[in-house]
PyMOL Python script that loads the backbone (N, CA, C, O; Angstrom):
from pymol import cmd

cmd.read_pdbstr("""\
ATOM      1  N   UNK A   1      56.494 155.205  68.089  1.00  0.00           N
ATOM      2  CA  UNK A   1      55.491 154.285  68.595  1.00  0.00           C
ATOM      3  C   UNK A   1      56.118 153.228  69.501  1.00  0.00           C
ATOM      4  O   UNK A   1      55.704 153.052  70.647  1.00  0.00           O
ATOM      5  N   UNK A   2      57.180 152.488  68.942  1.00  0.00           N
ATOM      6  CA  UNK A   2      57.973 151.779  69.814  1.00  0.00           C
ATOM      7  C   UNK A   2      58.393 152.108  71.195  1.00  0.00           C
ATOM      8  O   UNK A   2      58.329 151.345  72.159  1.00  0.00           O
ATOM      9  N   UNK A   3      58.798 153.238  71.188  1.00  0.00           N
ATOM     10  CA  UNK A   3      59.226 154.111  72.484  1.00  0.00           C
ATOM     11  C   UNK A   3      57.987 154.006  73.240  1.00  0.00           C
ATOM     12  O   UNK A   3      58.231 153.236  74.168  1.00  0.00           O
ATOM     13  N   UNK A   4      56.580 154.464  73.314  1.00  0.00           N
ATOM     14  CA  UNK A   4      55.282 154.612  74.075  1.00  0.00           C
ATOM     15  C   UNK A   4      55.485 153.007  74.080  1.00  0.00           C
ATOM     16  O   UNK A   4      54.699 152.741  74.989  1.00  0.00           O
ATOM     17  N   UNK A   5      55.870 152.096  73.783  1.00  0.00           N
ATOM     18  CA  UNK A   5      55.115 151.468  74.590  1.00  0.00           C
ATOM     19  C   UNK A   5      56.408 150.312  75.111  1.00  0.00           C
ATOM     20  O   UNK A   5      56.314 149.092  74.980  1.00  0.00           O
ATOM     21  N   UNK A   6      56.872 150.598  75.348  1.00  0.00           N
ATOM     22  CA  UNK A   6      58.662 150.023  76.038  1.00  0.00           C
ATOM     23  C   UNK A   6      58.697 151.440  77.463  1.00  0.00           C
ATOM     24  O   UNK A   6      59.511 151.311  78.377  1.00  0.00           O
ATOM     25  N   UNK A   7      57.824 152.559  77.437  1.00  0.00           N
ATOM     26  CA  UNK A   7      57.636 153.229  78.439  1.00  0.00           C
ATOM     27  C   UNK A   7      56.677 152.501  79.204  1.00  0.00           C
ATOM     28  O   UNK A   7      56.904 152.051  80.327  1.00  0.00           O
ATOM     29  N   UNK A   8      55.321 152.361  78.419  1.00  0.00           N
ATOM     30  CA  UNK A   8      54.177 151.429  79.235  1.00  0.00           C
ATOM     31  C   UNK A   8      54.748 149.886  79.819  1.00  0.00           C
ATOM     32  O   UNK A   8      54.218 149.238  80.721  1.00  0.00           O
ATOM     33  N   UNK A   9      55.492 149.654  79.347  1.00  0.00           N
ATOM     34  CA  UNK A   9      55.843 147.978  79.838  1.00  0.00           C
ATOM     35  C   UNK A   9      56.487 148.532  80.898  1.00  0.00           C
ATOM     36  O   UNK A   9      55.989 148.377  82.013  1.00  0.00           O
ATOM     37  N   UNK A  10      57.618 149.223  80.760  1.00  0.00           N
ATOM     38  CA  UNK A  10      58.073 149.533  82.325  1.00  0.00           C
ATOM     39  C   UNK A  10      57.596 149.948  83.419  1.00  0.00           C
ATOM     40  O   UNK A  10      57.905 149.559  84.545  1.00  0.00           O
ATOM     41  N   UNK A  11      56.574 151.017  83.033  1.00  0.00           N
ATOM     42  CA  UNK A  11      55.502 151.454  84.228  1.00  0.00           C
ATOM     43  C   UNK A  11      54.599 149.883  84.848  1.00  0.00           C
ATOM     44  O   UNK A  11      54.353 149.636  86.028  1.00  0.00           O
ATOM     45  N   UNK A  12      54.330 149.212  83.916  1.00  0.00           N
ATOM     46  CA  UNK A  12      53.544 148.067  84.505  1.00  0.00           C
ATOM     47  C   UNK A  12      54.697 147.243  84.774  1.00  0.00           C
ATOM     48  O   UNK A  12      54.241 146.389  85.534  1.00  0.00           O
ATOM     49  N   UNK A  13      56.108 146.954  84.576  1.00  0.00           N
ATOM     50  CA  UNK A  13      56.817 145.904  85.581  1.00  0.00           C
ATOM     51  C   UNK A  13      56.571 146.806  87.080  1.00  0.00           C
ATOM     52  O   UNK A  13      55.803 146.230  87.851  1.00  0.00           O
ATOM     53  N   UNK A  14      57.036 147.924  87.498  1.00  0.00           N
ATOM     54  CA  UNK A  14      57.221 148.413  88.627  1.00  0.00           C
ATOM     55  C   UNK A  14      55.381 148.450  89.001  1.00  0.00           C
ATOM     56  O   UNK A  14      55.395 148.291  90.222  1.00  0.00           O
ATOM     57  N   UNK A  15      54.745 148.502  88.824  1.00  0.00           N
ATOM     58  CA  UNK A  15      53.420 148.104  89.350  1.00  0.00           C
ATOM     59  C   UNK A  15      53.352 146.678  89.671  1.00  0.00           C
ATOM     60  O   UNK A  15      53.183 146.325  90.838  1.00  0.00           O
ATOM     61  N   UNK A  16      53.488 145.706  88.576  1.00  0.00           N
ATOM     62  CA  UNK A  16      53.589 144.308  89.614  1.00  0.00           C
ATOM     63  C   UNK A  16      54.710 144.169  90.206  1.00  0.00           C
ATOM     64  O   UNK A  16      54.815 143.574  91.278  1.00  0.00           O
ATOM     65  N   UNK A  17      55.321 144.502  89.813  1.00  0.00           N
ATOM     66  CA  UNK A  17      56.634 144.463  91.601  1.00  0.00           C
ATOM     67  C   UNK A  17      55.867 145.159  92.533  1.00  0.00           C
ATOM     68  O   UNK A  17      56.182 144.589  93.577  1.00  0.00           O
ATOM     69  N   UNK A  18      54.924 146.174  92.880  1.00  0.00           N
ATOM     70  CA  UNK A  18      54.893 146.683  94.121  1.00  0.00           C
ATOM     71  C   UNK A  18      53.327 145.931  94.596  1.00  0.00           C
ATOM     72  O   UNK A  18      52.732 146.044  95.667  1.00  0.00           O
ATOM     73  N   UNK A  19      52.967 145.186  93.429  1.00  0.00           N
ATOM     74  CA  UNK A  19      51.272 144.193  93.558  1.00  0.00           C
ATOM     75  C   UNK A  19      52.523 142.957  94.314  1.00  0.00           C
ATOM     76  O   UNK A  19      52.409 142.741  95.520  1.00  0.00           O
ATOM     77  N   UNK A  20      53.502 142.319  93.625  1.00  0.00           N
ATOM     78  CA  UNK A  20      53.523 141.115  94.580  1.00  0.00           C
ATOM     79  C   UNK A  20      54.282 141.532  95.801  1.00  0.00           C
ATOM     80  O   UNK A  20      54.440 140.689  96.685  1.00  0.00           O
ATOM     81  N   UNK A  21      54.855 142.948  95.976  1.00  0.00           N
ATOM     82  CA  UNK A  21      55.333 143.042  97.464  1.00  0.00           C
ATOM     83  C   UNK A  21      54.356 142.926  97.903  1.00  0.00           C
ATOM     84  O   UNK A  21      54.520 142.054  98.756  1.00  0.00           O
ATOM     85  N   UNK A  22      52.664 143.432  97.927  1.00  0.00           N
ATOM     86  CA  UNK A  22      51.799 143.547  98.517  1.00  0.00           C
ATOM     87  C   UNK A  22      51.391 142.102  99.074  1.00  0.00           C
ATOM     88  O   UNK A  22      51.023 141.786 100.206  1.00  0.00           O
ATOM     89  N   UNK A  23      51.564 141.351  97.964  1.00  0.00           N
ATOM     90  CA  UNK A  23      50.958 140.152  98.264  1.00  0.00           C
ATOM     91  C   UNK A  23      51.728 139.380  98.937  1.00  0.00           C
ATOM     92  O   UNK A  23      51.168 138.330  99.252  1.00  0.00           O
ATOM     93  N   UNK A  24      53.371 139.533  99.474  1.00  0.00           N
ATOM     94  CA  UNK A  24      54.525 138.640  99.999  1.00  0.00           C
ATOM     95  C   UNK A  24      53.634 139.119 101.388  1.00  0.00           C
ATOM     96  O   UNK A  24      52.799 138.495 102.043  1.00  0.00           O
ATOM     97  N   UNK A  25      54.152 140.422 101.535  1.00  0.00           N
ATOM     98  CA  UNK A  25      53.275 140.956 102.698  1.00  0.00           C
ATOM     99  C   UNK A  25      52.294 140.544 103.657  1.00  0.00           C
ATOM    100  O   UNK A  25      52.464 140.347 104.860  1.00  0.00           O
ATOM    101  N   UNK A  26      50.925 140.405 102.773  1.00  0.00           N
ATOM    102  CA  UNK A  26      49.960 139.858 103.326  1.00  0.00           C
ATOM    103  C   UNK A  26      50.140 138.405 103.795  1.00  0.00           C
ATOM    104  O   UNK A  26      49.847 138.159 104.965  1.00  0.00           O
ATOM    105  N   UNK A  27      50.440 137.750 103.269  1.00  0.00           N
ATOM    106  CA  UNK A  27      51.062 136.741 103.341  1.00  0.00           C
ATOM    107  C   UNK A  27      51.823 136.364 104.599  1.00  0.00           C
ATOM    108  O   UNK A  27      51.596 135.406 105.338  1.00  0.00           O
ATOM    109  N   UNK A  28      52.589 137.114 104.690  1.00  0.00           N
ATOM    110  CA  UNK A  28      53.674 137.048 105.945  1.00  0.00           C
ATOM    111  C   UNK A  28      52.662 137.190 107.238  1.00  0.00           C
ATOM    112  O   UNK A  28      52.491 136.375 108.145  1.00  0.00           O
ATOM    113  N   UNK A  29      52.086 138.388 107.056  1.00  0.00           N
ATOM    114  CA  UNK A  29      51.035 139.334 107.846  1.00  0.00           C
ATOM    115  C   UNK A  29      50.322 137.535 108.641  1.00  0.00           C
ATOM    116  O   UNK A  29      50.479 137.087 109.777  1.00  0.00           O
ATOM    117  N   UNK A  30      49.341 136.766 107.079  1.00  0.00           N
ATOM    118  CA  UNK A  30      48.441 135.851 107.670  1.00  0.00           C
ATOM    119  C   UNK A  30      49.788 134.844 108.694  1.00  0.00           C
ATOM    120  O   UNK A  30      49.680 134.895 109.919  1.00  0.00           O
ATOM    121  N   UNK A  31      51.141 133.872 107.979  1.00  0.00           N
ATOM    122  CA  UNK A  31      51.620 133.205 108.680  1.00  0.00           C
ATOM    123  C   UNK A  31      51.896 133.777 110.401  1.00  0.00           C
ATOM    124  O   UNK A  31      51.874 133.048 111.392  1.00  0.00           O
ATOM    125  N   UNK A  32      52.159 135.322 110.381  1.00  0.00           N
ATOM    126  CA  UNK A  32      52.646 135.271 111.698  1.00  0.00           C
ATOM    127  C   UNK A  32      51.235 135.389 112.181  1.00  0.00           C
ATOM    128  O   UNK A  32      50.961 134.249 111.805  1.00  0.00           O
ATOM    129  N   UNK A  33      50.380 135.706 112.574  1.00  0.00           N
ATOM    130  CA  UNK A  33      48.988 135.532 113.510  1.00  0.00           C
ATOM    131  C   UNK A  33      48.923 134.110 113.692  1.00  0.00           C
ATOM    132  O   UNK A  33      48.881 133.588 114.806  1.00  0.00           O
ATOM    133  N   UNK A  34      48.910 133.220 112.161  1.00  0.00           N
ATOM    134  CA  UNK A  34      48.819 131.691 112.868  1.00  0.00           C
ATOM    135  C   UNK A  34      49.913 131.091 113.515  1.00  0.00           C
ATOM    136  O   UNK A  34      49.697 129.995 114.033  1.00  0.00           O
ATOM    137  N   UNK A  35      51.344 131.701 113.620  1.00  0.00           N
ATOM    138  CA  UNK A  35      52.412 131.138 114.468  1.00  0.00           C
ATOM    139  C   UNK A  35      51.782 131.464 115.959  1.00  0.00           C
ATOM    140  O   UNK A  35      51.602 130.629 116.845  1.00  0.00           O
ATOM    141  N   UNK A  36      51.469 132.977 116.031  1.00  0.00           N
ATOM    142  CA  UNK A  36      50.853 133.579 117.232  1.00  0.00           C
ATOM    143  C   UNK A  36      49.449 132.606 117.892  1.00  0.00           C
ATOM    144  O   UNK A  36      49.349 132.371 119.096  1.00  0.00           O
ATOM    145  N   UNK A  37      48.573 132.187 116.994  1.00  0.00           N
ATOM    146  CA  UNK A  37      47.700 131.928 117.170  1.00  0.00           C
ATOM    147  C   UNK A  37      48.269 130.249 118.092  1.00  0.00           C
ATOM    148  O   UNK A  37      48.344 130.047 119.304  1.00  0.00           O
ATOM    149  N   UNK A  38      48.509 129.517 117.190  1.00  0.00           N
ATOM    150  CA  UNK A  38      49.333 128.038 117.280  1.00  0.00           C
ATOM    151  C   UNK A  38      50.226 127.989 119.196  1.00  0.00           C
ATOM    152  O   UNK A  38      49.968 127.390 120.240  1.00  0.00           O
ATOM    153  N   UNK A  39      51.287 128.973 118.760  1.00  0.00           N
ATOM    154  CA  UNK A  39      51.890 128.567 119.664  1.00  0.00           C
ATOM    155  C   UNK A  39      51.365 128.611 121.520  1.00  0.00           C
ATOM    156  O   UNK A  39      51.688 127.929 122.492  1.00  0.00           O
ATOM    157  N   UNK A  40      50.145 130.129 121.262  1.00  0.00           N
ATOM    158  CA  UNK A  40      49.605 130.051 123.034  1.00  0.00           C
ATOM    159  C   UNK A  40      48.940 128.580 123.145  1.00  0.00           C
ATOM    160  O   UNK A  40      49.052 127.891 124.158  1.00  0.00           O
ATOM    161  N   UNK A  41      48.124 128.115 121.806  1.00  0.00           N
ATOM    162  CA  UNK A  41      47.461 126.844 122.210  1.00  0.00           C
ATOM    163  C   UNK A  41      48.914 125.447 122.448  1.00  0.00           C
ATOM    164  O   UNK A  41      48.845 124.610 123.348  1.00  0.00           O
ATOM    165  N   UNK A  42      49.770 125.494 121.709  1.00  0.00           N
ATOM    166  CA  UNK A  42      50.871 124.869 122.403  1.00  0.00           C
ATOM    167  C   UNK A  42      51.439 124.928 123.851  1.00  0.00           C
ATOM    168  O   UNK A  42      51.772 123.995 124.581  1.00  0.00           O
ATOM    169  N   UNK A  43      51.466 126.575 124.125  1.00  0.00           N
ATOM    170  CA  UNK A  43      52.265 126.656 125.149  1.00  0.00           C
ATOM    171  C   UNK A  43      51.095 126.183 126.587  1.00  0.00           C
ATOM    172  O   UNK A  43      51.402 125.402 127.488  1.00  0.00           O
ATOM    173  N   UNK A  44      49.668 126.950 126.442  1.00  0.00           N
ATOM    174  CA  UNK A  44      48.659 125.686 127.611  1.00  0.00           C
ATOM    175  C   UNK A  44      48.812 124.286 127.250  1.00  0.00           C
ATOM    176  O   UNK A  44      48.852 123.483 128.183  1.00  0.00           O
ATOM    177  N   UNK A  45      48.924 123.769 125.827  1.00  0.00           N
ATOM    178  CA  UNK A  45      48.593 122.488 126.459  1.00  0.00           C
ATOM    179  C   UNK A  45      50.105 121.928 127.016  1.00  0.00           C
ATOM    180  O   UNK A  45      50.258 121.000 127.809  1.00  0.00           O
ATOM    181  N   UNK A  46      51.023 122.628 126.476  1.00  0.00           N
ATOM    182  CA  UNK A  46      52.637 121.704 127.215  1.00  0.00           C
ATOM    183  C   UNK A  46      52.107 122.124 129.047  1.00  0.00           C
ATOM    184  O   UNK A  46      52.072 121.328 129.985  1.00  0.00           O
ATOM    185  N   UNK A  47      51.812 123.374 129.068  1.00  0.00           N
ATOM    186  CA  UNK A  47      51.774 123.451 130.447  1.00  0.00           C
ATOM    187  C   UNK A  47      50.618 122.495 131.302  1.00  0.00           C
ATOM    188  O   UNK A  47      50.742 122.145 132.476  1.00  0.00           O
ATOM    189  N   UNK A  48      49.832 122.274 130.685  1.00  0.00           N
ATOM    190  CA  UNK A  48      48.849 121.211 131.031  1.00  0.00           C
ATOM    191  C   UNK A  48      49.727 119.975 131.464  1.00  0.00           C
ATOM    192  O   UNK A  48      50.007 119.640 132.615  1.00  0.00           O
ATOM    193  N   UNK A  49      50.188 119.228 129.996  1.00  0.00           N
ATOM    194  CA  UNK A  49      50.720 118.532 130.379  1.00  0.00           C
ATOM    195  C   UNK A  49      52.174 118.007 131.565  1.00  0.00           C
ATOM    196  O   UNK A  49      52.567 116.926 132.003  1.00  0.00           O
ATOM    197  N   UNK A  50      52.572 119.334 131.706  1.00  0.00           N
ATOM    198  CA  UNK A  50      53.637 119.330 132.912  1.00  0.00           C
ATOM    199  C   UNK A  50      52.677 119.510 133.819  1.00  0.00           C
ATOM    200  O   UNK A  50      52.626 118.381 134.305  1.00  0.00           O
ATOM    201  N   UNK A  51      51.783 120.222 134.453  1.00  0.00           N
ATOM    202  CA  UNK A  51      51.061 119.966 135.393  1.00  0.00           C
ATOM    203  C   UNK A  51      50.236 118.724 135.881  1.00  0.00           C
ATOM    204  O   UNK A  51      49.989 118.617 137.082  1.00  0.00           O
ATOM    205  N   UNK A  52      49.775 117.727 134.929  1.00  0.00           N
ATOM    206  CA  UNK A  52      49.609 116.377 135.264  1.00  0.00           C
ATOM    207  C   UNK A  52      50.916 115.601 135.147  1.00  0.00           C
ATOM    208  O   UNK A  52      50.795 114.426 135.496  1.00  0.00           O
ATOM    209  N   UNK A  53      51.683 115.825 134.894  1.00  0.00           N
ATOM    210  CA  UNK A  53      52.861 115.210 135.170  1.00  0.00           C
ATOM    211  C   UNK A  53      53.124 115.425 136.589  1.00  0.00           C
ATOM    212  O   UNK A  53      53.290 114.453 137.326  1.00  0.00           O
ATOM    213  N   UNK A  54      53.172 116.545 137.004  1.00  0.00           N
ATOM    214  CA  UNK A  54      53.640 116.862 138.381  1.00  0.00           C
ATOM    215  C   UNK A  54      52.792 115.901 139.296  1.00  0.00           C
ATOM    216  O   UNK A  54      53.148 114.882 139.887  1.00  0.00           O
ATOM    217  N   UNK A  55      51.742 116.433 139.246  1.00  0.00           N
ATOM    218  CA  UNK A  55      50.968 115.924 140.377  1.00  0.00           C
ATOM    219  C   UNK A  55      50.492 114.464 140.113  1.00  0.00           C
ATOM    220  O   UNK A  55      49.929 113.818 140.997  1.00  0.00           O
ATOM    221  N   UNK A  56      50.844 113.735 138.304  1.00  0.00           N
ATOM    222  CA  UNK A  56      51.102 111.680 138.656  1.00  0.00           C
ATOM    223  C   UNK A  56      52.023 111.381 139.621  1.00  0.00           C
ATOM    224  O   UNK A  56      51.838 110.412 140.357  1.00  0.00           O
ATOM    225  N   UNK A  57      53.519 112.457 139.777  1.00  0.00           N
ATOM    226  CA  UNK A  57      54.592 112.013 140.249  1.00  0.00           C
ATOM    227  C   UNK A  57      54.674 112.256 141.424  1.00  0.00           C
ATOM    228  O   UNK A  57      55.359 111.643 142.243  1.00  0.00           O
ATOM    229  N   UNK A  58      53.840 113.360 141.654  1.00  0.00           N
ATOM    230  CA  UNK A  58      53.668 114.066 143.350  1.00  0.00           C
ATOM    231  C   UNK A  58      55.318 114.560 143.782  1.00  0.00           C
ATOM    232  O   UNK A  58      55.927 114.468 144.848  1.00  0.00           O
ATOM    233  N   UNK A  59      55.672 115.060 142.572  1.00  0.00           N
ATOM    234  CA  UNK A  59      57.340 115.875 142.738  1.00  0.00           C
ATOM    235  C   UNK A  59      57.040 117.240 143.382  1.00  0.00           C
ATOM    236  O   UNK A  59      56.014 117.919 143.326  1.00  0.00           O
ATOM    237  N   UNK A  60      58.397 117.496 144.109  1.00  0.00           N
ATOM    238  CA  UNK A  60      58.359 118.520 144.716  1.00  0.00           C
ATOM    239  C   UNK A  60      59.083 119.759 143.630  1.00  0.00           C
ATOM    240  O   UNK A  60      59.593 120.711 144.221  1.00  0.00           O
ATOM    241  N   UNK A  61      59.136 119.773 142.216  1.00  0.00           N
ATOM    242  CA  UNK A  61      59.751 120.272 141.667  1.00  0.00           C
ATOM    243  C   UNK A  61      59.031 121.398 141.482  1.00  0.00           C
ATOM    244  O   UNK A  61      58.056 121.461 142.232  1.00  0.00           O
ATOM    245  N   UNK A  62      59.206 122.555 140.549  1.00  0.00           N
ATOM    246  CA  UNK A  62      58.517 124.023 140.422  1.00  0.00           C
ATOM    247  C   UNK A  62      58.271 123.915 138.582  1.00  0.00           C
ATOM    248  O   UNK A  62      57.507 124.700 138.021  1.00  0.00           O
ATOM    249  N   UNK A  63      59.126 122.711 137.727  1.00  0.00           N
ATOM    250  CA  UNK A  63      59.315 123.312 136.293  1.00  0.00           C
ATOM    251  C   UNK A  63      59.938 121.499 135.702  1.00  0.00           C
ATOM    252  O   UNK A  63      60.933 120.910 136.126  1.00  0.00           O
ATOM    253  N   UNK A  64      59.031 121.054 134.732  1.00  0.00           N
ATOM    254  CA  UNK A  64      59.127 119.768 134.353  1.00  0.00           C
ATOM    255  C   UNK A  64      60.555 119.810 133.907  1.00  0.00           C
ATOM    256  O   UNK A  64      61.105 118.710 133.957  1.00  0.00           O
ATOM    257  N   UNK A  65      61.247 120.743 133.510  1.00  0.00           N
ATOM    258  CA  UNK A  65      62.513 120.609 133.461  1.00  0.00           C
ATOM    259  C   UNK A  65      63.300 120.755 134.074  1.00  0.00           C
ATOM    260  O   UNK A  65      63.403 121.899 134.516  1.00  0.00           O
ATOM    261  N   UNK A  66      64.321 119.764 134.486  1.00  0.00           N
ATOM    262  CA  UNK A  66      65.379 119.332 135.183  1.00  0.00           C
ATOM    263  C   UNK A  66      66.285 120.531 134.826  1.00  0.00           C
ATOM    264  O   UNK A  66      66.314 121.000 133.688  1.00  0.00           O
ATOM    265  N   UNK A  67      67.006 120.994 135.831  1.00  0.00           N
ATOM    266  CA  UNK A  67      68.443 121.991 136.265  1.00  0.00           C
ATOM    267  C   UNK A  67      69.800 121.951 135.627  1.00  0.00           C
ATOM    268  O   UNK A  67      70.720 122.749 135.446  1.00  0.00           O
ATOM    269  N   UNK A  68      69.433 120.149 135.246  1.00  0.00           N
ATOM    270  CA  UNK A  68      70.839 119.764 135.285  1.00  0.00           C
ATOM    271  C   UNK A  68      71.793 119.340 136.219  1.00  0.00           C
ATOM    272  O   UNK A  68      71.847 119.793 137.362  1.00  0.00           O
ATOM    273  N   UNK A  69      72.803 118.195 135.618  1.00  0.00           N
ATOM    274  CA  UNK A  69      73.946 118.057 136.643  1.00  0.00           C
ATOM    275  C   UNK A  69      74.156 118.521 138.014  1.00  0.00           C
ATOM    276  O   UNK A  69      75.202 118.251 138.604  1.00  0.00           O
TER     277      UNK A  69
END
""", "prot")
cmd.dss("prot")
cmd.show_as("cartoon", "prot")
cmd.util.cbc("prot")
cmd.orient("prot")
């Protein structure tokens, strides 16, 4: 009797190990869409904002960042 059920406990650890891979997963799945999501609305508004930058300063530059030295 002992044996049946030290078999059943092991079958159900390897079932929730493969329930919380599922769930690390999904998980990951939702953060990267909202990195994706986040960063295009970052990357218009930085570009926004270098474009009114340009044209307060009326620079002849191509890219709010400087070349360097």
């Amino acid at each position: 009797m002992r044996r049946r059920s030290v078999r059943v406990s092991a079958r159900e650890d390897g079932a929730s190990a493969v329930e919380y891979a599922l769930i690390v997963a999904g998980v990951a799945a939702v953060i990267v869409v909202i990195v994706v999501a986040v960063g295009s609305v970052l990357n218009k508004s930085v570009t926004n904002s270098c474009d009114h930058i340009k044209q307060t300063l009326d620079s002849n530059t191509s890219t709010c960042v400087s070349s360097g030295p």
